[in-house]
C-alpha positions in Angstrom: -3.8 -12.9 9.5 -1.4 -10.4 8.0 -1.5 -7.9 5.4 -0.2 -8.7 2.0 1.5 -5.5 0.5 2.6 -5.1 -3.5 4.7 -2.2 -5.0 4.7 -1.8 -8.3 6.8 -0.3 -10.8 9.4 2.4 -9.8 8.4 2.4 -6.1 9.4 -1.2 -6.3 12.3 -0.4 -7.5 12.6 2.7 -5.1 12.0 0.6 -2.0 13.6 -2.6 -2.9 10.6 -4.7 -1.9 7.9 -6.2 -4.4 5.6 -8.0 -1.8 5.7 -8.2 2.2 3.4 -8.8 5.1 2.7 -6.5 7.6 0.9 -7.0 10.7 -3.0 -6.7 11.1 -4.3 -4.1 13.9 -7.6 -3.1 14.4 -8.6 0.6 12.8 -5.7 0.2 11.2 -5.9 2.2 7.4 -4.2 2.2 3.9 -1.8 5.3 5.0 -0.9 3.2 8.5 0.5 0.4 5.8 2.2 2.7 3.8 3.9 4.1 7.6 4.7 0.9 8.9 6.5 0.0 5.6 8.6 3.1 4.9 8.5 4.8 8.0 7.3 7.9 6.2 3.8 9.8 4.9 2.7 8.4 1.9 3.5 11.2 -1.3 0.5 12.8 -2.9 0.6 11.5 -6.0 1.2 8.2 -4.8 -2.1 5.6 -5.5 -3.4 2.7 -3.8 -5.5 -0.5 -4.2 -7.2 -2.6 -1.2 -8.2 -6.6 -2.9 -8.0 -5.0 -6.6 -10.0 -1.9 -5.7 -9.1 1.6 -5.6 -9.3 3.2 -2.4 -8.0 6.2 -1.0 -5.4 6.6 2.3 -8.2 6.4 5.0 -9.8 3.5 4.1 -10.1 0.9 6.7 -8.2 -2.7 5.9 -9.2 -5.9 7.0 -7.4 -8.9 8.2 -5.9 -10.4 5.2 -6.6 -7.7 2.7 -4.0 -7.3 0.1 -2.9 -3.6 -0.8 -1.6 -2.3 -3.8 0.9 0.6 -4.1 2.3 1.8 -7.1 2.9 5.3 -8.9 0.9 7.5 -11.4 0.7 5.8 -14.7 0.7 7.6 -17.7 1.1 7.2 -21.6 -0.1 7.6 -24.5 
């Protein structure tokens, strides 16, 4: 079962993609997601959900977890 990805709010915009699928391998972590989207490290300020939860870039997925990327958010 696949991965289901989200970006949210300028890195959707930034990327051009709101939700995918990515492929399930074992060991695979939140920064291998990030890399097999964009091709690239994920930036440090850059944050990250697995099934609603924050997690950092090393945590472990699991087949059919849904991931969450989206930018800082501030206000006031």
């Amino acid at each position: 079962m696949p991965i289901s990805v989200k970006c949210f709010a300028s890195l959707r915009e930034r990327l051009n993609v709101d939700k995918m699928s990515v492929p399930y391998e074992s060991e695979m972590t939140v920064q291998d997601v990030w890399q097999q989207m964009t091709n690239q490290s994920p930036p440090d300020n850059l944050l990250c959900a697995r099934n609603h939860e924050y997690v950092n870039f090393a945590e472990t997925v699991r087949d059919g977890d849904e991931i969450a990327f989206f930018p800082p958010v501030t206000g006031g």
